[in-house]
N, CA, C and O atoms as CSV, one atom per row, in Angstrom:
chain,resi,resn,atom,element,x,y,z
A,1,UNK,N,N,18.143,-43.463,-30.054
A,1,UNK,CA,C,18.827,-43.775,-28.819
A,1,UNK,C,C,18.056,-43.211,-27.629
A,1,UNK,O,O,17.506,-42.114,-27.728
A,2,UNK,N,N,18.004,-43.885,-26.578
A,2,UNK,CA,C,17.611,-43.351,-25.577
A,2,UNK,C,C,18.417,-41.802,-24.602
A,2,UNK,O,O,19.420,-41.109,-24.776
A,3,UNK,N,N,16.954,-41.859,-23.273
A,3,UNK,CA,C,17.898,-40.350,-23.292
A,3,UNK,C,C,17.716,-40.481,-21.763
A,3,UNK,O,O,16.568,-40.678,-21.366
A,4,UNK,N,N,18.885,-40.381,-20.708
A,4,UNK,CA,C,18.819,-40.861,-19.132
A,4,UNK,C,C,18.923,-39.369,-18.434
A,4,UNK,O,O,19.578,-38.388,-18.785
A,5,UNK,N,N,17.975,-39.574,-17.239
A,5,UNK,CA,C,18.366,-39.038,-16.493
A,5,UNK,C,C,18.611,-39.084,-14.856
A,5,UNK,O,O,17.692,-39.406,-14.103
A,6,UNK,N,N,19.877,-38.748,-14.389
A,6,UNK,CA,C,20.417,-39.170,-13.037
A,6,UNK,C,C,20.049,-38.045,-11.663
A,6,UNK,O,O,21.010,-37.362,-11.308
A,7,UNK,N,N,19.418,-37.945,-11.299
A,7,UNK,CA,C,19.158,-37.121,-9.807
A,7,UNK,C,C,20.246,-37.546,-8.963
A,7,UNK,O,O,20.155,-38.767,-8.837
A,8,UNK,N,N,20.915,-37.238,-8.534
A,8,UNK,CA,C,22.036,-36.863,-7.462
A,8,UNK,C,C,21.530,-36.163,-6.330
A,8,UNK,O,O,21.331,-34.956,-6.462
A,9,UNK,N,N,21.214,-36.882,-4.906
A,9,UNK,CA,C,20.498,-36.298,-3.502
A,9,UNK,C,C,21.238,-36.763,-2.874
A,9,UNK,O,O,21.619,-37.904,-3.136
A,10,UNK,N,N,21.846,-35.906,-1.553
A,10,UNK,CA,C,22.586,-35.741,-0.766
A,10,UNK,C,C,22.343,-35.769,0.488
A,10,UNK,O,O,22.488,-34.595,0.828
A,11,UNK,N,N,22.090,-36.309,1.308
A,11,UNK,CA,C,21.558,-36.275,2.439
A,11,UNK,C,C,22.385,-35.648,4.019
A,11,UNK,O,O,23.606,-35.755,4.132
A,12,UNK,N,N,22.019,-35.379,4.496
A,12,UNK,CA,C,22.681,-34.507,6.387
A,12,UNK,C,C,23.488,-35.451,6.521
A,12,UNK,O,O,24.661,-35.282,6.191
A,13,UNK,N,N,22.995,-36.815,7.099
A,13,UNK,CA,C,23.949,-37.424,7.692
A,13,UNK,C,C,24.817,-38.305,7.029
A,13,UNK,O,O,25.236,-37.761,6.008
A,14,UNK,N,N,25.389,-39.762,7.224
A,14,UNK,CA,C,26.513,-40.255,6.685
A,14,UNK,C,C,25.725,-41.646,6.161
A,14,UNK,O,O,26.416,-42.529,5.654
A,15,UNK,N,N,24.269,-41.834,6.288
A,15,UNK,CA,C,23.591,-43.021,6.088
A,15,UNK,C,C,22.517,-43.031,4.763
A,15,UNK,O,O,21.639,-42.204,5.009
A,16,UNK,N,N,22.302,-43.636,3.540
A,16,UNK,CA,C,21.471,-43.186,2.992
A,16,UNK,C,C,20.712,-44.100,3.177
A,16,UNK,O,O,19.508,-43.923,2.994
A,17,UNK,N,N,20.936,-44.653,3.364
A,17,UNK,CA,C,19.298,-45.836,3.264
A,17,UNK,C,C,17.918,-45.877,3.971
A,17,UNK,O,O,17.015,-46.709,3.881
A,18,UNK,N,N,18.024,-44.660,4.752
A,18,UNK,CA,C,16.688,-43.974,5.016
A,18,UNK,C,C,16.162,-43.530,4.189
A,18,UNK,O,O,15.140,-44.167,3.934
A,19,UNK,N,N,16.357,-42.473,3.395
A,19,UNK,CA,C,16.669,-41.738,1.948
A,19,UNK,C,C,15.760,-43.235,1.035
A,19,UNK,O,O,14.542,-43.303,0.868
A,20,UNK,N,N,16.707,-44.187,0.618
A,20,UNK,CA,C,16.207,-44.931,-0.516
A,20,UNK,C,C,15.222,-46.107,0.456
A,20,UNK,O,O,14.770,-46.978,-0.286
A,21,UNK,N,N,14.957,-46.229,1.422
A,21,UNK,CA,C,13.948,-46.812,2.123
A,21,UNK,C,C,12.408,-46.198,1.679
A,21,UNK,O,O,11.515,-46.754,1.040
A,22,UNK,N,N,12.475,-44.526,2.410
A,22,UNK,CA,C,11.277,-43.674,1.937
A,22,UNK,C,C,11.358,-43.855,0.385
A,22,UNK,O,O,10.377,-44.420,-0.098
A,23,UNK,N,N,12.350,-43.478,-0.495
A,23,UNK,CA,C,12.102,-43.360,-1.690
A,23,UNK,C,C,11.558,-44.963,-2.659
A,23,UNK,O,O,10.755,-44.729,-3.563
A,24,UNK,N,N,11.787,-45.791,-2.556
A,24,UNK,CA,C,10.838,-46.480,-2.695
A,24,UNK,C,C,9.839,-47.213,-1.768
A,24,UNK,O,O,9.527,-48.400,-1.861
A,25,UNK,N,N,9.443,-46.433,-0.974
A,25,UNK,CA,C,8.081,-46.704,0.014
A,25,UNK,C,C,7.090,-45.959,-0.422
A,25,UNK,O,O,5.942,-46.385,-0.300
A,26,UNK,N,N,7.317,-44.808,-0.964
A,26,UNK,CA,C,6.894,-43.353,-2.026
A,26,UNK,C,C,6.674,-43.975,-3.132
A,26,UNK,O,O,5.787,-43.478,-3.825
A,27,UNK,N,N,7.390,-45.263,-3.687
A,27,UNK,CA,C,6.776,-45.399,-5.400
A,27,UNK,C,C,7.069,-44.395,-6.516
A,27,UNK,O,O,6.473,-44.191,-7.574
A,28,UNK,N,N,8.465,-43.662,-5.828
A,28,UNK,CA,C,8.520,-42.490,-6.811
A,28,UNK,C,C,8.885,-43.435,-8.536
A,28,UNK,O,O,8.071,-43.116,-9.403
A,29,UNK,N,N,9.664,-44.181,-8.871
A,29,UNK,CA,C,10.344,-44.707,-9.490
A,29,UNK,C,C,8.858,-45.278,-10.666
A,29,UNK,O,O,8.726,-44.925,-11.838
A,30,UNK,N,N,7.995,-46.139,-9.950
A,30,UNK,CA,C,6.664,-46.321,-10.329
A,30,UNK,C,C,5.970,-45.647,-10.412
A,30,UNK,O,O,5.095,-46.016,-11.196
A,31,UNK,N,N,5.765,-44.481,-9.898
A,31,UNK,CA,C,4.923,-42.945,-9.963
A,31,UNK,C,C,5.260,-42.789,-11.403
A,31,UNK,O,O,4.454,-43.109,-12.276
A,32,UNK,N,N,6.527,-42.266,-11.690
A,32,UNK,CA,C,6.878,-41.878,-13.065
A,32,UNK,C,C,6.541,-42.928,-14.221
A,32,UNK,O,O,6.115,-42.492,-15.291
A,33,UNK,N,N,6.728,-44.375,-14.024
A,33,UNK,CA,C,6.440,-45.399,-14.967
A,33,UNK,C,C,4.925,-45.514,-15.565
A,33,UNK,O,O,4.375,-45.904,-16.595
A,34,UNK,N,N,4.532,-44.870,-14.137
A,34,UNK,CA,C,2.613,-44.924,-14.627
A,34,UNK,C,C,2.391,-43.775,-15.047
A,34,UNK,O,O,1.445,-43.801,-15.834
A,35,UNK,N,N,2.814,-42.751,-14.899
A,35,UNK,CA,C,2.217,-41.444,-15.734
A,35,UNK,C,C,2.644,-41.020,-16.846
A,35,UNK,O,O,1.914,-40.465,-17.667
A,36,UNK,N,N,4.382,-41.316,-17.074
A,36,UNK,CA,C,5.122,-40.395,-18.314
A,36,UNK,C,C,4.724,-41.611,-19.222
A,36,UNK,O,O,4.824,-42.738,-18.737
A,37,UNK,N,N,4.134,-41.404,-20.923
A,37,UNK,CA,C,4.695,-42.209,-21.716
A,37,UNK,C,C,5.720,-41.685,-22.215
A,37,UNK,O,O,5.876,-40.466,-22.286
A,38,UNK,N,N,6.692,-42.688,-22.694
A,38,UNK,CA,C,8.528,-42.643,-22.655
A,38,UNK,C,C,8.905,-42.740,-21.708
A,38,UNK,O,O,9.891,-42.087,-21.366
A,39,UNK,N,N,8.314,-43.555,-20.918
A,39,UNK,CA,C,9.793,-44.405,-19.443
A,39,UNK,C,C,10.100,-45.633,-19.661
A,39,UNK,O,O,9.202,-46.425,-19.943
A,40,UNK,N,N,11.126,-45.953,-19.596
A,40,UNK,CA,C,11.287,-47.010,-19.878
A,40,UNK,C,C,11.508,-48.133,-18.587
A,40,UNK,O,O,10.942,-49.190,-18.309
A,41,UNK,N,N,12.934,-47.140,-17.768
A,41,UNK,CA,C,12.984,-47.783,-16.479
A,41,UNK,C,C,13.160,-46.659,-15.759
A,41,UNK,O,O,12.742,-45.509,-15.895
A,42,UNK,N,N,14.233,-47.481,-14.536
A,42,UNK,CA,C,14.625,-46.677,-13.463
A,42,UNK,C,C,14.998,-47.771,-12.351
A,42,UNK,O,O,14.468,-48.847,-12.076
A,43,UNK,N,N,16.168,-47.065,-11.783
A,43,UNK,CA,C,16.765,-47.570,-10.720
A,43,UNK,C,C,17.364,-46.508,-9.423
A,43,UNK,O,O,17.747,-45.339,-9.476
A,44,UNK,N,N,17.294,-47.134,-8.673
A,44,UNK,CA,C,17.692,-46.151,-6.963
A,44,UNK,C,C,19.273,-46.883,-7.083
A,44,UNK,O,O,19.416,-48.080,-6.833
A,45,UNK,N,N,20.220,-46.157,-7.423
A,45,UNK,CA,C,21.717,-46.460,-7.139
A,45,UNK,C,C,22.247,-46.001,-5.614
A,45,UNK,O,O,22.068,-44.823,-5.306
A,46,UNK,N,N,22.658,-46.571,-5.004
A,46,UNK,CA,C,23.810,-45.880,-3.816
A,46,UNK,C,C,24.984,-45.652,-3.996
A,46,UNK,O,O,25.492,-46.442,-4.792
A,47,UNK,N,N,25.875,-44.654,-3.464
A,47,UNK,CA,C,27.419,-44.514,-3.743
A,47,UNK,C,C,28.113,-45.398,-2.869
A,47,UNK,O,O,28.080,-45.380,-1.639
A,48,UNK,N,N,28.797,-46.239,-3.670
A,48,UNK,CA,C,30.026,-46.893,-2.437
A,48,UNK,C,C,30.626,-46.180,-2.156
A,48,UNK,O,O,31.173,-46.373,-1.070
A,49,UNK,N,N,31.022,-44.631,-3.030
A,49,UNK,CA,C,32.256,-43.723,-2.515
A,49,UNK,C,C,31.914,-42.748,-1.122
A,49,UNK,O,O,32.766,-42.363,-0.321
A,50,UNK,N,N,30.188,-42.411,-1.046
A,50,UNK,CA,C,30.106,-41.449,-0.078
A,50,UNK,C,C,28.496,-41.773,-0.028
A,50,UNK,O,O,27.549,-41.744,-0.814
A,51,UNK,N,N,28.753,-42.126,1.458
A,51,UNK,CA,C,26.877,-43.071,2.147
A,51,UNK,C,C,26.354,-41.901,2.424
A,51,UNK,O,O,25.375,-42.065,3.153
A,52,UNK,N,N,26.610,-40.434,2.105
A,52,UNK,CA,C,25.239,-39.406,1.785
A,52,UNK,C,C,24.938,-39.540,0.704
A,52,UNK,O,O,23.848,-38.977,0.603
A,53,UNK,N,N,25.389,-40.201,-0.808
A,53,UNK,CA,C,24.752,-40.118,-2.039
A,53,UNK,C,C,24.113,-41.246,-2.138
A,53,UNK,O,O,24.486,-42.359,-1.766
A,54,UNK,N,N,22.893,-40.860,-2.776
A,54,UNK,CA,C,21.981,-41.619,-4.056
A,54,UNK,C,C,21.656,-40.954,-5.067
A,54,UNK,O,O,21.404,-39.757,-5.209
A,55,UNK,N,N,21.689,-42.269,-6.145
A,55,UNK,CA,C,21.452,-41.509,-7.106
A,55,UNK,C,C,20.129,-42.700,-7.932
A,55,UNK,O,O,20.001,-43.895,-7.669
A,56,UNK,N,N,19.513,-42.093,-8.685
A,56,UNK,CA,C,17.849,-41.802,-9.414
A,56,UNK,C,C,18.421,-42.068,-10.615
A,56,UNK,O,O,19.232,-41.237,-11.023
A,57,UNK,N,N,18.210,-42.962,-11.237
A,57,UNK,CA,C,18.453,-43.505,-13.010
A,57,UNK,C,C,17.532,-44.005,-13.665
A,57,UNK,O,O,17.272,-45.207,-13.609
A,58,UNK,N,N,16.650,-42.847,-14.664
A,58,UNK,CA,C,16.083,-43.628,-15.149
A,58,UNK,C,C,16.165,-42.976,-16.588
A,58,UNK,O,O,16.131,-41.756,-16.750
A,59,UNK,N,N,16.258,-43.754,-17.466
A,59,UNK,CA,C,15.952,-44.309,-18.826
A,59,UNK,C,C,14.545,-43.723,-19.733
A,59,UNK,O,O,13.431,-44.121,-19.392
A,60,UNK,N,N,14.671,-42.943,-20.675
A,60,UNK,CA,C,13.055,-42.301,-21.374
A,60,UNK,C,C,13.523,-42.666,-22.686
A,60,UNK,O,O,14.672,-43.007,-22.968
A,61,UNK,N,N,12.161,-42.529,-23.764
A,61,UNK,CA,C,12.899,-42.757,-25.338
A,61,UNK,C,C,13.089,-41.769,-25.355
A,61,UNK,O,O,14.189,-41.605,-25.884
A,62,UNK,N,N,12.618,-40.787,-25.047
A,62,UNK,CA,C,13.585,-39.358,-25.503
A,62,UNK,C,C,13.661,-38.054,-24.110
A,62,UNK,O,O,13.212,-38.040,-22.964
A,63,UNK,N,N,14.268,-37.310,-24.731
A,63,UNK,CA,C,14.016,-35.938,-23.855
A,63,UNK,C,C,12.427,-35.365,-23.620
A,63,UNK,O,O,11.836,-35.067,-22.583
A,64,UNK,N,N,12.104,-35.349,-24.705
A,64,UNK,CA,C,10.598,-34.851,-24.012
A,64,UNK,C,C,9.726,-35.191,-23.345
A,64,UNK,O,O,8.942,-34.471,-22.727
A,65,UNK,N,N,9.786,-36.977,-23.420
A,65,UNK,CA,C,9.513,-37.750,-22.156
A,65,UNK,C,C,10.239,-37.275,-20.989
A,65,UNK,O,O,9.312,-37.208,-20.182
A,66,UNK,N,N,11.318,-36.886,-20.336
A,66,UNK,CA,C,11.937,-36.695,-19.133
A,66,UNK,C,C,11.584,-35.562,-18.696
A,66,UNK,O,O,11.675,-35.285,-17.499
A,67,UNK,N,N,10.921,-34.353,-20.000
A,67,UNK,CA,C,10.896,-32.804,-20.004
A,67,UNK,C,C,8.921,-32.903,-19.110
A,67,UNK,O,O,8.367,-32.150,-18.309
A,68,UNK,N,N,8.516,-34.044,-19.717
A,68,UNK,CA,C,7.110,-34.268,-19.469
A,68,UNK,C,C,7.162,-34.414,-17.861
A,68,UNK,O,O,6.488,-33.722,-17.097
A,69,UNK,N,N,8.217,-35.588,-17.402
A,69,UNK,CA,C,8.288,-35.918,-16.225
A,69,UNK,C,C,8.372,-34.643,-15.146
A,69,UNK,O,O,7.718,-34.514,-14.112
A,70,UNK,N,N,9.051,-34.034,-15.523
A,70,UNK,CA,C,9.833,-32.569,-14.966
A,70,UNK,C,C,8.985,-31.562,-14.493
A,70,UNK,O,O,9.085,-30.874,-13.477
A,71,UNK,N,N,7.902,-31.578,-15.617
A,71,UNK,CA,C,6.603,-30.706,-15.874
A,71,UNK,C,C,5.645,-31.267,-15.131
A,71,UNK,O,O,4.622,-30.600,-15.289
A,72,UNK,N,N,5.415,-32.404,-14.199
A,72,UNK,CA,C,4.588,-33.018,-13.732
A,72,UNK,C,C,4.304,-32.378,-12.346
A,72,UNK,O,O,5.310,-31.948,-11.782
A,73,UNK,N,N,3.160,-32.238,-11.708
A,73,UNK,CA,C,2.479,-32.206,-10.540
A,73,UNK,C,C,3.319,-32.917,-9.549
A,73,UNK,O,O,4.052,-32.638,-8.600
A,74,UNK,N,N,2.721,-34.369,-10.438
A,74,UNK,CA,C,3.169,-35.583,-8.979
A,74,UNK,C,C,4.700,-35.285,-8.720
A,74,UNK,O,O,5.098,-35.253,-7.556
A,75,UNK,N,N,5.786,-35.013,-10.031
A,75,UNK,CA,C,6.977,-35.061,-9.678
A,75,UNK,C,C,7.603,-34.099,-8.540
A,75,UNK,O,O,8.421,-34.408,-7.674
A,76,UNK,N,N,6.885,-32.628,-8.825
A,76,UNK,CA,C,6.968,-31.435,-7.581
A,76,UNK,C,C,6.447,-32.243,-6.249
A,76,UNK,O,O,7.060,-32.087,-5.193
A,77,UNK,N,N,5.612,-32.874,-6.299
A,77,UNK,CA,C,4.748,-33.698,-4.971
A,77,UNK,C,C,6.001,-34.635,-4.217
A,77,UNK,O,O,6.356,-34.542,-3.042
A,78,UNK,N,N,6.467,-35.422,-5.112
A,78,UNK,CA,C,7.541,-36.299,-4.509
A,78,UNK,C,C,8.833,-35.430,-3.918
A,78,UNK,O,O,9.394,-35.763,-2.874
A,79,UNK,N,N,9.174,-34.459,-4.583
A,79,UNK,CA,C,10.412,-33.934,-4.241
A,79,UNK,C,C,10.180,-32.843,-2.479
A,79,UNK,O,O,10.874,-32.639,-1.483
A,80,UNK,N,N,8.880,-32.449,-2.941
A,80,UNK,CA,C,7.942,-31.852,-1.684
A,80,UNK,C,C,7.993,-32.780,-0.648
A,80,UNK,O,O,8.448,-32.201,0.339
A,81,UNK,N,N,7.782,-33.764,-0.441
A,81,UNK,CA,C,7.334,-35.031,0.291
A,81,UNK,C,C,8.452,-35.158,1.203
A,81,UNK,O,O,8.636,-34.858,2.382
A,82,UNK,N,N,9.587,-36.044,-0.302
A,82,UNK,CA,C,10.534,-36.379,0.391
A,82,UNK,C,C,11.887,-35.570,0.833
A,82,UNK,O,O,12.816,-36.301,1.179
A,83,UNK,N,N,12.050,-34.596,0.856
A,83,UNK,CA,C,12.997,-33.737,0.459
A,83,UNK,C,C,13.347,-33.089,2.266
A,83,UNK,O,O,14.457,-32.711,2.642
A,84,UNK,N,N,12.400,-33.108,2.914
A,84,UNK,CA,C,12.230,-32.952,4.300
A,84,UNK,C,C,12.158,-34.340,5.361
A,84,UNK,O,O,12.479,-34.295,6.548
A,85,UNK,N,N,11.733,-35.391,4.745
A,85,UNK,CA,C,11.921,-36.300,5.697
A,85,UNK,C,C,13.168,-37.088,5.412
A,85,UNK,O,O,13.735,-37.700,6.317
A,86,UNK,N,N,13.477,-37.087,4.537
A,86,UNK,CA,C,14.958,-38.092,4.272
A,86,UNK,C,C,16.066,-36.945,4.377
A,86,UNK,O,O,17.181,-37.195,3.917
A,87,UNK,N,N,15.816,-35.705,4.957
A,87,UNK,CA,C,16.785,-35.087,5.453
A,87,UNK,C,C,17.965,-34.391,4.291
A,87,UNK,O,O,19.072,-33.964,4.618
A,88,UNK,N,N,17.453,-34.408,3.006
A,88,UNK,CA,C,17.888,-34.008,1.628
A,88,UNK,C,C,18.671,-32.344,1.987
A,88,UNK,O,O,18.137,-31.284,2.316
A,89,UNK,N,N,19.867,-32.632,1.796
A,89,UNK,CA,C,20.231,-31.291,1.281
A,89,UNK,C,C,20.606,-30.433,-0.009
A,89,UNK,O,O,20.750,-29.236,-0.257
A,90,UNK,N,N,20.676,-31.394,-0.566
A,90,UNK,CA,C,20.989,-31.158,-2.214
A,90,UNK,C,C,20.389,-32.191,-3.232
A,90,UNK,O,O,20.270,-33.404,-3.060
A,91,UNK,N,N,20.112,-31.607,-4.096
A,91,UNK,CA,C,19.616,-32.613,-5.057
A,91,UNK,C,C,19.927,-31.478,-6.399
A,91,UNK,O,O,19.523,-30.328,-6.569
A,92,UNK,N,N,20.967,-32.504,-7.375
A,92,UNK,CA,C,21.454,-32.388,-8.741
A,92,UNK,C,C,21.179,-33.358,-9.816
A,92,UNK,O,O,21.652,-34.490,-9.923
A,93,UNK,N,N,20.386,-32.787,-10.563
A,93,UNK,CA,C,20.100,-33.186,-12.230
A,93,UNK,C,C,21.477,-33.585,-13.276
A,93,UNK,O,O,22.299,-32.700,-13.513
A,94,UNK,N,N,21.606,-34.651,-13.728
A,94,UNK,CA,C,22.872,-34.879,-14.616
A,94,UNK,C,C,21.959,-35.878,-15.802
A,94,UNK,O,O,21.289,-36.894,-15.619
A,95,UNK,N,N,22.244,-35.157,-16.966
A,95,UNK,CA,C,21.523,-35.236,-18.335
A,95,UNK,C,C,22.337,-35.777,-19.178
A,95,UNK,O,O,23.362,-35.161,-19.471
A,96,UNK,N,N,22.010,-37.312,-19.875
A,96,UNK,CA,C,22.696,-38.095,-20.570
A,96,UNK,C,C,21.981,-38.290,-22.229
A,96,UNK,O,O,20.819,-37.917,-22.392
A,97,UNK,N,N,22.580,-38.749,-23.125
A,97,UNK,CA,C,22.026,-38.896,-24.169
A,97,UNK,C,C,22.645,-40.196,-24.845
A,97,UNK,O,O,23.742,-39.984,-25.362
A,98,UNK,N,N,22.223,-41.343,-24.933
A,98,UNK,CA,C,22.812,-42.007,-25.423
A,98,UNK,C,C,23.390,-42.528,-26.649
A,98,UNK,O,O,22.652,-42.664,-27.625
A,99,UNK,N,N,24.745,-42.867,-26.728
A,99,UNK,CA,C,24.898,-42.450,-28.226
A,99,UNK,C,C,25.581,-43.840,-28.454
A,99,UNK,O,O,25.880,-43.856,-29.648
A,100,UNK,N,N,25.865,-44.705,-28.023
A,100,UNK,CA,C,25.996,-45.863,-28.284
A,100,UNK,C,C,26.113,-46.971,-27.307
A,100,UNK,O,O,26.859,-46.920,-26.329
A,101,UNK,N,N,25.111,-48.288,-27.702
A,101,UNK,CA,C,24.896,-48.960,-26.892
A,101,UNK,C,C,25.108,-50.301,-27.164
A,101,UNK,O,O,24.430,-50.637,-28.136
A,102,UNK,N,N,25.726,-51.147,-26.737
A,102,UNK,CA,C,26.213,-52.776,-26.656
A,102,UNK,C,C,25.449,-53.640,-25.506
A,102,UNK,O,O,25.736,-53.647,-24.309
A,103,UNK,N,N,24.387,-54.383,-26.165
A,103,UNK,CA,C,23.602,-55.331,-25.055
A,103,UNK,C,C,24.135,-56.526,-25.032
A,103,UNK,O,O,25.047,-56.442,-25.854
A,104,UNK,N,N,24.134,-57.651,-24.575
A,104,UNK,CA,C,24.624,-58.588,-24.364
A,104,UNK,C,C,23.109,-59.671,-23.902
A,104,UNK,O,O,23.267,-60.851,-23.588
């Protein structure tokens, strides 16, 4: 089974789409696809409940792929980058494991 993980970033003001504008203008999402083997995907989610959240989903075959990602240069580089211009005040890690899955 695969193994996800969700970044949760919070931004100052009440707008995120500055936030996910830079963040894929950055290529972070593709950054990770070209360096980790075990990525599978990834997606930039927004909250309908609260326009300071986005959230970072992406998909590895396992944990040590995500542990690889974590351990990366470039990944400290992106969070460095963007973490000051999209006005980030928080950013939370939420660790999934998948344990059963229905495709259609």
């Amino acid at each position: 089974m695969s193994f996800h993980s969700f970044m949760m970033l919070t931004v100052a003001d009440d707008n995120n789409a500055e936030l996910i504008k830079i963040w894929k203008e950055r290529r972070c999402i593709e950054e990770a696809a070209e360096t980790i083997a075990g990525f599978k995907y990834g997606e930039v989610l927004a909250s309908d409940e609260d326009p300071r959240v986005t959230y970072i989903h992406c998909c590895w075959e396992k944990e040590s792929c995500y542990q690889a990602w974590l351990d990366s240069p470039l990944r400290n580089k992106q969070i460095e980058d963007l973490t000051p211009i999209a006005n980030v005040l928080e950013i939370k890690n939420i660790l999934l494991t998948s344990k059963h899955l229905v495709e259609v």
